[in-house]
C-alpha positions as CSV (number, residue, x, y, z in Angstrom):
1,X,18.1,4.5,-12.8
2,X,16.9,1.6,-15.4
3,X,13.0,1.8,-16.2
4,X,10.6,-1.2,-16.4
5,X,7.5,-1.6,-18.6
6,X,4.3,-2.2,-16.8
7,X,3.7,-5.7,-18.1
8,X,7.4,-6.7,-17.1
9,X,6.6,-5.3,-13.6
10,X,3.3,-6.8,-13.2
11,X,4.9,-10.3,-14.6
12,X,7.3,-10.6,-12.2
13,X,4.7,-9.8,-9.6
14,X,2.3,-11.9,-10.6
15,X,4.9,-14.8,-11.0
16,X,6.4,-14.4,-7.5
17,X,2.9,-13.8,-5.5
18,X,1.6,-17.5,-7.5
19,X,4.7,-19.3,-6.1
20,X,3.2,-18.3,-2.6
21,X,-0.1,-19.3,-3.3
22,X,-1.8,-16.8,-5.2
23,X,-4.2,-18.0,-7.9
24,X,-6.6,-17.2,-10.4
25,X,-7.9,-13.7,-10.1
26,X,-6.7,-13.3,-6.7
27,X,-2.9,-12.8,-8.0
28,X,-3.2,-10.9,-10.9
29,X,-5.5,-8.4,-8.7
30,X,-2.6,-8.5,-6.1
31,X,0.0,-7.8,-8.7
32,X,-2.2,-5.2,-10.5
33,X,-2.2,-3.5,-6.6
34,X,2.0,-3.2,-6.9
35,X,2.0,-2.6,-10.4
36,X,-0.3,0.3,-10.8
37,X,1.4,1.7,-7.8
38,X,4.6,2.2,-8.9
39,X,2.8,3.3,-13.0
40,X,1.3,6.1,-10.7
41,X,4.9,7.3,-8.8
42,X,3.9,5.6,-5.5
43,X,7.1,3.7,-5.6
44,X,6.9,3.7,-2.0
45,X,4.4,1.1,-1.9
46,X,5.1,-0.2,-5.5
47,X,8.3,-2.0,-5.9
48,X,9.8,-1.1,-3.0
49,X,7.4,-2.0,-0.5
50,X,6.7,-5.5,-2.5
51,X,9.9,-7.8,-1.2
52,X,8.7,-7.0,2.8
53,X,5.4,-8.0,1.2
54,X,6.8,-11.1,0.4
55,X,8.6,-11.4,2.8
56,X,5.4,-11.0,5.4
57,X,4.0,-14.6,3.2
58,X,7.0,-16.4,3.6
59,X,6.9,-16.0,7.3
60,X,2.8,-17.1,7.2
61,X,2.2,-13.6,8.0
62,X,-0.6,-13.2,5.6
63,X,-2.7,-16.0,3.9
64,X,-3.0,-15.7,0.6
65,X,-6.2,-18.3,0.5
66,X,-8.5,-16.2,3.0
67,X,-10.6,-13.3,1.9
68,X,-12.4,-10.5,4.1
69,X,-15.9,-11.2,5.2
70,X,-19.3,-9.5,6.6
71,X,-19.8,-10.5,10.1
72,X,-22.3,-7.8,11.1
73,X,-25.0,-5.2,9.0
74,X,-26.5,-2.2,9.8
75,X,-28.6,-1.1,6.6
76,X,-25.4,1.3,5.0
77,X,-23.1,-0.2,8.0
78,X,-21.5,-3.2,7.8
79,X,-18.4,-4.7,10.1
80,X,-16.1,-7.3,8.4
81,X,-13.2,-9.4,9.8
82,X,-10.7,-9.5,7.1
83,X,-9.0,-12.8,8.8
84,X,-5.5,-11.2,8.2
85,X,-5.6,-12.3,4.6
86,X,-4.1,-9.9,1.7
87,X,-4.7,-6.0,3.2
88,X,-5.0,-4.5,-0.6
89,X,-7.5,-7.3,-1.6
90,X,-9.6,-7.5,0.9
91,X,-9.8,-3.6,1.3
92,X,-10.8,-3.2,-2.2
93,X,-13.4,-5.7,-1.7
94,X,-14.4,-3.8,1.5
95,X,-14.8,-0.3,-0.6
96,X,-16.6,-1.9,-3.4
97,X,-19.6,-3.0,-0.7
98,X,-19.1,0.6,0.5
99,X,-19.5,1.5,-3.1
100,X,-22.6,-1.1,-3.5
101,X,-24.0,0.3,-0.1
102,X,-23.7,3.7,-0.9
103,X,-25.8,3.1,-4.6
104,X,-28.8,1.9,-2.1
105,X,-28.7,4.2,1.0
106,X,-26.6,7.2,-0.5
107,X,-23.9,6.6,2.0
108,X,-22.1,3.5,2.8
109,X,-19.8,2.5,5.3
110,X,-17.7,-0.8,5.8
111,X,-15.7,-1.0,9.2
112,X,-12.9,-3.7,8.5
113,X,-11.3,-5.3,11.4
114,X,-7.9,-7.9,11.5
115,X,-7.1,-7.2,7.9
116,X,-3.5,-6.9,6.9
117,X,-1.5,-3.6,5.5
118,X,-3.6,-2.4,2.3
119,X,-0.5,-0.7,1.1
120,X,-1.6,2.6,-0.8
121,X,-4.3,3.9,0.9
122,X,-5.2,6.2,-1.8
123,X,-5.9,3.2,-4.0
124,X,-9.3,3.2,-2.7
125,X,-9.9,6.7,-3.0
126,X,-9.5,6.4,-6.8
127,X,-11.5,3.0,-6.7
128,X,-14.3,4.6,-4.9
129,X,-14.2,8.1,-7.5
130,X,-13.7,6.0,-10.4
131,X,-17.4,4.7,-9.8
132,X,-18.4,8.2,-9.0
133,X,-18.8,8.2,-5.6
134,X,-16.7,10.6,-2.7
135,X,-14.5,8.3,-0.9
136,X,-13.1,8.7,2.6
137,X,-11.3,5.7,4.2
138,X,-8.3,5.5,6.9
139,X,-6.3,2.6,8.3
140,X,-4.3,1.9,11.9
141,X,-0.9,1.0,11.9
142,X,1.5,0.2,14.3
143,X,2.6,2.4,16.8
144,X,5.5,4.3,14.9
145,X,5.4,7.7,16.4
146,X,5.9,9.4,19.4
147,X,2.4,11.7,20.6
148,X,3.1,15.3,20.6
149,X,5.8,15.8,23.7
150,X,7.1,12.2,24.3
151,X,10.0,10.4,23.0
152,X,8.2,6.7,22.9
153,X,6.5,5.5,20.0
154,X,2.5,5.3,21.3
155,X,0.9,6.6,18.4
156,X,0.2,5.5,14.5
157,X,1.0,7.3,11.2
158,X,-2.6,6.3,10.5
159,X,-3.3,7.2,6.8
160,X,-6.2,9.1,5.6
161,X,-7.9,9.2,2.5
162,X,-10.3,11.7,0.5
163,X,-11.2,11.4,-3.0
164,X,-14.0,13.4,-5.4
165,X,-15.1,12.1,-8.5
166,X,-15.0,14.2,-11.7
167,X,-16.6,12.9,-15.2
168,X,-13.7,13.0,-17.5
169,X,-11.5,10.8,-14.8
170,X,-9.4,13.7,-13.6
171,X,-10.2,12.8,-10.1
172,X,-9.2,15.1,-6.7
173,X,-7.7,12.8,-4.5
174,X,-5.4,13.1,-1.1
175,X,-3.9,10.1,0.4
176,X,-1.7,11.0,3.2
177,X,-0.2,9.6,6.8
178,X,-0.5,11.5,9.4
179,X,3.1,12.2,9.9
180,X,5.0,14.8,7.9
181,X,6.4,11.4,6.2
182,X,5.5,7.9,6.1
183,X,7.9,5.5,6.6
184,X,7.7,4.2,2.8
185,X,8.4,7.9,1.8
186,X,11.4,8.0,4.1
187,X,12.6,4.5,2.9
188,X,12.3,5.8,-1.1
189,X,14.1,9.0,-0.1
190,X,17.0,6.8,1.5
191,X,17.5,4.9,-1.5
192,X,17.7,7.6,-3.9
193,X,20.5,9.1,-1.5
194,X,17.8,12.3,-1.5
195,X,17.8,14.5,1.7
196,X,13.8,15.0,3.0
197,X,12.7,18.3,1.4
198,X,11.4,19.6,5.3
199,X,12.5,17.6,8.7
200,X,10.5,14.6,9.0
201,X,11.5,13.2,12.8
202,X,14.0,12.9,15.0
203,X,17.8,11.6,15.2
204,X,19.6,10.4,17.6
205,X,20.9,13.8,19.2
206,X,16.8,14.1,19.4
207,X,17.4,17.2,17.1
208,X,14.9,17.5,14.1
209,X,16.4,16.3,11.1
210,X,16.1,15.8,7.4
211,X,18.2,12.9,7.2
212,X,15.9,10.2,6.1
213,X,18.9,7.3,7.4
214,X,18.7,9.4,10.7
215,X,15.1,9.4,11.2
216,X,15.1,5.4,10.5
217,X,17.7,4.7,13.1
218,X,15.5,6.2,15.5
219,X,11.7,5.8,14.5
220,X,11.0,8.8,16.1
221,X,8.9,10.3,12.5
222,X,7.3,13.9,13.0
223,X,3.6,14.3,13.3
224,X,2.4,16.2,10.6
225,X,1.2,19.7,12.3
226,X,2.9,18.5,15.6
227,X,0.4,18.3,17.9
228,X,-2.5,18.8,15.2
229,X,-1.5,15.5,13.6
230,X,-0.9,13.4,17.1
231,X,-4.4,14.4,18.3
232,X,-5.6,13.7,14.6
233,X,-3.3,10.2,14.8
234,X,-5.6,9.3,17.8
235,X,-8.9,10.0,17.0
236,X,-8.3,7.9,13.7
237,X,-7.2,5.1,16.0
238,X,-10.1,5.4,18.5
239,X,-12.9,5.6,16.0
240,X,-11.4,2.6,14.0
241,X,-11.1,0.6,16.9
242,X,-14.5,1.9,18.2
243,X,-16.5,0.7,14.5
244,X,-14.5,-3.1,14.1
245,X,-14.1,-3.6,17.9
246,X,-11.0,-5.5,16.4
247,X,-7.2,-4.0,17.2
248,X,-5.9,-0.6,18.3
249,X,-2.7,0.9,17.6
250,X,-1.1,0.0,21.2
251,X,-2.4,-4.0,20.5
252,X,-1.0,-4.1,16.8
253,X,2.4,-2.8,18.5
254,X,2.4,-6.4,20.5
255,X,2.3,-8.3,16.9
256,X,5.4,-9.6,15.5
257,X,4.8,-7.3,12.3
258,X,2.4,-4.8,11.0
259,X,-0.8,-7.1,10.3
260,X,-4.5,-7.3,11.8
261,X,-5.1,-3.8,11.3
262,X,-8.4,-2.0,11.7
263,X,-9.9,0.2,8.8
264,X,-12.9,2.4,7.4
265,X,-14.0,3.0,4.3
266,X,-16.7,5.0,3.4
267,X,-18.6,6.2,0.1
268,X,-21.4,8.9,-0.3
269,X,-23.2,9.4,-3.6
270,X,-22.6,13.3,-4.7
271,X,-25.8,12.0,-7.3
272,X,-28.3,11.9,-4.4
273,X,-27.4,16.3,-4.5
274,X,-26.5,17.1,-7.4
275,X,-26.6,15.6,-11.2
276,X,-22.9,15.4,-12.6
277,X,-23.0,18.4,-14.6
278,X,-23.2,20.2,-11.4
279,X,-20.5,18.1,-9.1
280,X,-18.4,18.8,-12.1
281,X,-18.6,22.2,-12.6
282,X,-18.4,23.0,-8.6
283,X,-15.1,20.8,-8.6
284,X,-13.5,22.7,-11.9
285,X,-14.1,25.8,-10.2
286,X,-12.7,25.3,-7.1
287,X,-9.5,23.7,-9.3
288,X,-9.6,26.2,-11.3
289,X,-9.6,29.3,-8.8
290,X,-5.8,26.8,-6.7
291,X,-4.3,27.1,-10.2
292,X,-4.9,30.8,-10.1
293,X,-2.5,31.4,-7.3
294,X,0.7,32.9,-7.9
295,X,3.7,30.3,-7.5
296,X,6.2,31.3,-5.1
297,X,8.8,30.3,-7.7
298,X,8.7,32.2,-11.3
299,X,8.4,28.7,-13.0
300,X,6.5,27.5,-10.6
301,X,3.2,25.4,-11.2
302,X,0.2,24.4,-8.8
303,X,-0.8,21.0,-8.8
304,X,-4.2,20.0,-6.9
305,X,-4.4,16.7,-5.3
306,X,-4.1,13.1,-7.4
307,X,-2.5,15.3,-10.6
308,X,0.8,14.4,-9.8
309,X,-0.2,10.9,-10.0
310,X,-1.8,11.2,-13.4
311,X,1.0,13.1,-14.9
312,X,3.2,10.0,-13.4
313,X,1.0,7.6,-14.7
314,X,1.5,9.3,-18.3
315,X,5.0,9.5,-18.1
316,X,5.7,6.0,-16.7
317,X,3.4,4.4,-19.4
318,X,5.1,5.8,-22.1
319,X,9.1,5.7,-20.7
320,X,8.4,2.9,-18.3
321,X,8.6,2.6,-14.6
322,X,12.0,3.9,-13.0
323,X,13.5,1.3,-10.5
324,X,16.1,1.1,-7.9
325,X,18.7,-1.5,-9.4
326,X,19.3,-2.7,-5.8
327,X,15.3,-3.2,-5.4
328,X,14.8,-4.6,-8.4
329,X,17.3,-7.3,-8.6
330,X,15.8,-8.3,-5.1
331,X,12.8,-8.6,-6.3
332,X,13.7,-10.8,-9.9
333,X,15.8,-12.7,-7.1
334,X,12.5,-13.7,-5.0
């Protein structure tokens, strides 16, 4: 598998998003969202996710001119309509007034309605920890999973989001859908000719399988936690729904594609309890006790949540980005 610099991924980016009508700041944020994805080993919604992307602004899917706006505040509450423009844009802007909210009131909270996929959730995890603050967010999707004992998709793989700050940048974050895979997991695993580690839905037999062409023939994913993760799946929906009075999972499902979504972002201030010193010494314990445990395997190392990415962000900086020939030649292509 060849391996791209950075700056040559985040060129062609940038370069393909301006002939759609990307300018200024706007595109090189939106390529910086794609870029720093795939530097991080989120390939999923990196590289591979960016020619759909694309694909989404060609059909006038998502307008690259519109940006998310307040419609209604609450002191540390505030509502926004993201007008379908560019999901990752207008979600960072969303977490950055959580952020701003959350320096005034200790907690902030931005309910963003009718905004487009944001791509890697746990972008904003990291966005909010990087400014010191906890960060909890979660997004809708389209119905693409069966609730725990039917066969239809009703449910979303609705991602959820936690992130803890720590000084030196180190930060502790999990970003994951609530099914045992997402679908951009599923797609990376297929084009790598890779077999699922565990089963992650259904085939066509209905028989659990780890055979990620399978599982995308059918759409029938695997909650994570089986019925744990369909109940969880629900209550994400319902609250979303509940804060932007904007779409649902089962009214996203009538949409051509997977746009007008409805998310949350929140950020709380660990300052207003404790002074850094403290927050950091709580986290580095608590990392420090995980690392402890005995690996099942005699070479086997412990990773806490978000190190993976860092040791992938490492790696890919200094070797450059691995990429799917197939993928990328789309992509150059565009």
């Amino acid at each position: 598998m060849p391996r791209v610099s950075y700056d040559e991924l985040f060129s062609e980016f940038k370069r393909i998003l301006v002939s759609r009508g990307f300018t200024g700041k706007n595109a090189e944020d939106a390529a910086t969202v794609f870029a720093q994805n795939s530097l991080d080993g989120i390939y999923s919604h990196g590289y591979i996710r960016f020619p759909r992307v694309v694909d989404y602004l060609d059909k006038g899917e998502i307008d690259p001119n519109v940006v998310a706006e307040c419609t209604q505040s609450f002191g540390a509450m505030e509502r926004w309509d993201g007008h379908r423009g560019f999901g990752p844009l207008n979600a960072k802007k969303a977490m950055d007034r959580a952020c701003d909210l959350a320096s005034e009131y200790g907690i902030g909270l931005v309910a963003l309605g009718n905004n487009n996929h944001w791509m890697r959730g746990g972008s904003y995890g990291w966005q909010a920890a990087n400014r010191g603050f906890i960060g909890i967010c979660w997004s809708n999707t389209m119905p693409n999973m069966p609730a725990w004992g039917g066969k239809d998709r009703k449910i979303g793989n609705n991602p959820i989001i936690f992130s803890v700050p720590r000084s030196n940048g180190e930060h502790v974050v999990v970003d994951c859908a609530v099914s045992q895979f997402s679908y951009g997991k599923i797609e990376e695993a297929r084009l790598a000719g890779k077999q699922l580690p565990v089963p992650g839905g259904y085939d066509e037999d209905g028989n659990l399988s780890t055979d990620p062409a399978a599982i995308e023939k059918t759409w029938r994913v695997l909650p994570m936690g089986y019925w744990k993760g369909s109940g969880l799946s629900i209550l994400l929906d319902l609250i979303a729904t509940v804060l932007t009075d904007a779409n649902a999972v089962h009214k996203i499902g009538t949409f051509s594609d997977e746009v007008g979504l409805s998310q949350i972002l929140i950020a709380i201030d660990p300052a207003r309890f404790n002074d850094q010193e403290t927050t950091d010494r709580i986290v580095d314990e608590i990392i420090s006790d995980l690392k402890s445990s005995i690996p099942v395997k005699e070479d086997g190392k412990i990773f806490y949540p978000g190190e993976r990415e860092m040791n992938n962000r490492r790696e890919n900086t200094k070797n450059g980005i691995p990429v799917n020939d197939e993928v990328w030649e789309i992509i150059r292509s565009k």
